[in-house]
C-alpha positions in Angstrom: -35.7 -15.1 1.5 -32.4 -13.9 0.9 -28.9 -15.8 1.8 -25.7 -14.8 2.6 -23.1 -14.5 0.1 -20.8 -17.1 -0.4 -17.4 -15.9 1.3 -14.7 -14.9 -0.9 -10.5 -16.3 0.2 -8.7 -12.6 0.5 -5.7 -13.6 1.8 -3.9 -10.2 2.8 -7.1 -8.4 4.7 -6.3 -10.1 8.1 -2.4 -10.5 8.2 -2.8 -7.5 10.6 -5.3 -6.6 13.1 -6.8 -2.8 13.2 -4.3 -2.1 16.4 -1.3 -2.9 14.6 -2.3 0.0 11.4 -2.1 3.2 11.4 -3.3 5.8 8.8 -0.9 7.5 6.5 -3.0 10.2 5.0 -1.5 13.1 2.8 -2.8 14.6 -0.4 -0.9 14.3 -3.6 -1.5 15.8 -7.0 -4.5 14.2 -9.4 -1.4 14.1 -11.9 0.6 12.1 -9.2 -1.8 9.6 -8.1 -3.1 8.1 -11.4 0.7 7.7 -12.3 1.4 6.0 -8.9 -1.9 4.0 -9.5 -0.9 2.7 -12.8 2.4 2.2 -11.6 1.3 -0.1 -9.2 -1.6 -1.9 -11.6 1.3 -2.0 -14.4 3.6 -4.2 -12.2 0.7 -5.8 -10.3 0.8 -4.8 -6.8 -1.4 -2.4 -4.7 -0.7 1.2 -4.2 0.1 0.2 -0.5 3.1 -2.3 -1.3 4.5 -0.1 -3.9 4.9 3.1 -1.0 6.3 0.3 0.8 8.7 -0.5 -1.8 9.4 2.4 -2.9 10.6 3.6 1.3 12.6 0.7 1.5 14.0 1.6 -1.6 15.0 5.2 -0.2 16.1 3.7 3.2 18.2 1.5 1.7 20.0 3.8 -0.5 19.8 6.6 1.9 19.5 5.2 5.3 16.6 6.1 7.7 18.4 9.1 9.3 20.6 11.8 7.6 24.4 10.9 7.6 23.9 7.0 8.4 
């Protein structure tokens, strides 16, 4: 007989429930998404936090809205 795996402590997969996400899809070049992937590995953070990053970043220089 087979038993369950031991569970595993992933601290980040529950800080939101399902209703609260929503999908960003969009493609981007095969050039463009190794880069962003290694960008993120290089400073270790997943893709997801370095887009978030990387708007608040923009916002904040920029502001969310033209001529704020």
């Amino acid at each position: 007989m087979v038993s369950a795996p031991t569970p595993t402590f992933t601290p980040d997969n529950l800080s939101k429930s399902p209703e609260e996400l929503k999908d960003l899809n969009f493609k981007v070049s095969p050039d463009l998404h190794r880069d962003f992937k290694l960008t993120a590995t290089a400073w270790g953070m997943s893709m997801k936090e370095l887009l978030e990053a990387a708007y608040k970043g923009w916002v904040e220089k920029h502001g969310k809205f033209p001529g704020e």
